[in-house]
N, C-alpha and C positions, 0 to 999 in steps of 0.2 A: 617668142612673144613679140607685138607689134605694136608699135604706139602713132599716134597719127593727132593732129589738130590742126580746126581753121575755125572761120569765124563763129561758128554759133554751137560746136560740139567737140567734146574730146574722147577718145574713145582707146581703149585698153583689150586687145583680141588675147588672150593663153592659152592656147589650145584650146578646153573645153568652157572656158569661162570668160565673159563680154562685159565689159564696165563701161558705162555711157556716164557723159555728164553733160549736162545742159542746163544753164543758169544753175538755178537752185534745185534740179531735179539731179537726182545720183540713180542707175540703175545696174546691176548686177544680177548677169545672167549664165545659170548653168547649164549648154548648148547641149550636155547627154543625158541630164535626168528631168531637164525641163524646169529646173528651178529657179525663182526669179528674188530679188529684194531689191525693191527703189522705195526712195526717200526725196521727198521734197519740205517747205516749212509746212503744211498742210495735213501730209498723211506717209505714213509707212504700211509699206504691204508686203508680207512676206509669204509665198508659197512653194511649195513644194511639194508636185505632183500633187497629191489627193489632199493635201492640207495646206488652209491657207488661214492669214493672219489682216486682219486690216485693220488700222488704228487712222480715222480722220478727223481734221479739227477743223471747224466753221466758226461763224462771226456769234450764229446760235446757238453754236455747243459742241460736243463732240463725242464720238461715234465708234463702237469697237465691233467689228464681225469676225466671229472664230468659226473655221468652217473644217471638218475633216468627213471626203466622203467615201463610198465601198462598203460592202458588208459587213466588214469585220472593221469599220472606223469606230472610235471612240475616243472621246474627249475627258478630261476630270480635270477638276480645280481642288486642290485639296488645301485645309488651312487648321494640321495638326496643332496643338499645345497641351500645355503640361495638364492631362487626365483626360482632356476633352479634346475635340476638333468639329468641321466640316467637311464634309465630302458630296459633290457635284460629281456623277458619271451620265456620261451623255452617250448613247449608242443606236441605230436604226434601227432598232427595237423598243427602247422607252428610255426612261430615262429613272434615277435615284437620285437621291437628297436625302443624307444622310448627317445627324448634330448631335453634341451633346455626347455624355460620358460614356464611355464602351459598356458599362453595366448596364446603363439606360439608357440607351441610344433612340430619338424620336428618327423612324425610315419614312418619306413618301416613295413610293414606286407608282410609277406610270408606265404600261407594257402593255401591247396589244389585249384587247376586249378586256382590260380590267385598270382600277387604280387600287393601289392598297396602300391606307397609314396602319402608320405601327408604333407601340411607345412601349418602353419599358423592358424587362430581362425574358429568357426566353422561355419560364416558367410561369408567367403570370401576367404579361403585356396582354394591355389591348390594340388588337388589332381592327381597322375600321375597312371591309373590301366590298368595292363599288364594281358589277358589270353591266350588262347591257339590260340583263334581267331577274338581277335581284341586290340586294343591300345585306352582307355579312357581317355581324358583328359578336365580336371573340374576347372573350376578358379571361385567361384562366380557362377551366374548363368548363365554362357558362359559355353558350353559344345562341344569337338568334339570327334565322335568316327571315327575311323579307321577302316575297315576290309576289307576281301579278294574283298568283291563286292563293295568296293565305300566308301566314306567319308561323314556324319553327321553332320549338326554342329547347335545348337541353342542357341539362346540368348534369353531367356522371351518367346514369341508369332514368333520369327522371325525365319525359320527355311532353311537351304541350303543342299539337296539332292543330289550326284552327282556320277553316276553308268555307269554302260555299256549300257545304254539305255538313259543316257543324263542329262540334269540338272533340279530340282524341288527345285522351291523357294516362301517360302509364308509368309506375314507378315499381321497378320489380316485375312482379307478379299480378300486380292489382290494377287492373286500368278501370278508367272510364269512356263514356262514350255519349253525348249528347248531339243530336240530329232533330230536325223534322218530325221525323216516324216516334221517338220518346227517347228515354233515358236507360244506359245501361250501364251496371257497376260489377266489376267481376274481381274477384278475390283467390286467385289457385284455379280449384274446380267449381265455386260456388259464385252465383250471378243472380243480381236482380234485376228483371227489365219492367220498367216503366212505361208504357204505352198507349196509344189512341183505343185500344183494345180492352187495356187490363192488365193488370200484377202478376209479374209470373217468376217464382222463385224458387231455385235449385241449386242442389246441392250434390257432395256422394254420399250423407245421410238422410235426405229429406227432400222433399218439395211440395210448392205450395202455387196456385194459380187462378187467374178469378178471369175467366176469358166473359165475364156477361155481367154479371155483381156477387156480393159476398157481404159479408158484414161482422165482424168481432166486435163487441160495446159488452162489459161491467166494468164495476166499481175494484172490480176486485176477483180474478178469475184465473185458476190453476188450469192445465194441461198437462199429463204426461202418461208415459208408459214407458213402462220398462222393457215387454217387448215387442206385440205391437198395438197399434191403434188405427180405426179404420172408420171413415164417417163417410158413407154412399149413398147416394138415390136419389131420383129425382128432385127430392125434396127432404131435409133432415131438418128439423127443429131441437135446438138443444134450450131449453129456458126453465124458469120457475115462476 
């Protein structure tokens, strides 16, 4: 160890560590890993290699920069208490904010090409997720997405479609289907279409269809057979 002073500086050599002092400034440096801390009335800066600390103080106010860099850096501020907390993680990837009670914890995440909020336990929160090209939103197992071509939405089995080409809805076995060209409603193997054409309706017992016109009108009018029934021809009149 070597100590030395004159007029305007003192200085401390230890082998791997340098201590300077100059009026009001103090500095302390680590000559093999590159690490430094000085202190004046002003500011303190502490770094060390990839991480560094600076606290400065001015006549307008005062100023804190936390900085840790490389790949794998990462920062947190955490401010646990009794049932609940805070938690700040900061990483070159995005970053979390995390509060409130471990059962119900409200999360923002910020992560390349998306942002997600979150609130609540992990059976029933809703979740709100932002990307570049749609808006997801998640309550339970209710879901709707958003995007440039149309709106999504499902619940369990039950699902609602609705695009520049019209609306698709399906629960089970039964869907729907509204477009341009008409209406279609299907049930198993049984469907009715509605269209710029005419009524066409089928089934695995029956069907029915009016591709030109048609007409059924009484007051009061039975159909049946028991096994089968057949009305053909160019033309069939049934009246009284």
């Amino acid at each position: 160890m070597t100590y030395s002073q004159n007029d305007s500086a003192e200085s401390v050599n230890a082998r791997e560590i340098l201590l300077r002092s100059t009026g009001g400034f103090v500095c302390i440096d680590s000559l093999g890993a590159g690490g430094t801390t000085a202190v004046n009335s002003n500011f303190i800066n502490l770094s060390a290699d990839r991480a560094f600390l600076d606290l400065q103080g001015t006549d307008d106010g005062g100023g804190i920069s936390l900085r840790a860099g490389g790949d794998g850096a990462c920062i947190q501020l955490n401010t646990p208490g009794g049932g609940t907390g805070t938690l700040l993680t900061l990483t070159p990837q995005g970053f979390v904010l995390a509060s409130g009670p471990s059962s119900a914890m409200g999360v923002v995440q910020v992560q390349e090409g998306q942002v997600i909020l979150s609130m609540g336990n992990l059976l029933s929160n809703s979740i709100l997720t932002l990307t570049p090209d749609s808006i997801i939103l998640k309550v339970g197992p209710a879901t709707l997405t958003l995007t440039a071509q149309g709106l999504s939405t499902s619940v369990g089995a039950t699902t609602v479609e609705v695009g520049p080409s019209g609306v698709s809805e399906s629960a089970g076995s039964v869907s729907r289907e509204l477009g341009p060209a008409g209406h279609t409603l299907a049930a198993g193997e049984a469907s009715l279409a509605v269209g710029m054409g005419g009524l066409d309706v089928a089934g695995p017992t029956g069907a029915l269809a009016f591709d030109a016109s048609g007409q059924f009108s009484s007051a009061m009018g039975t159909v049946s057979a028991d096994a089968m029934l057949n009305l053909q021809g160019p033309m069939v009149n049934v009246g009284s």
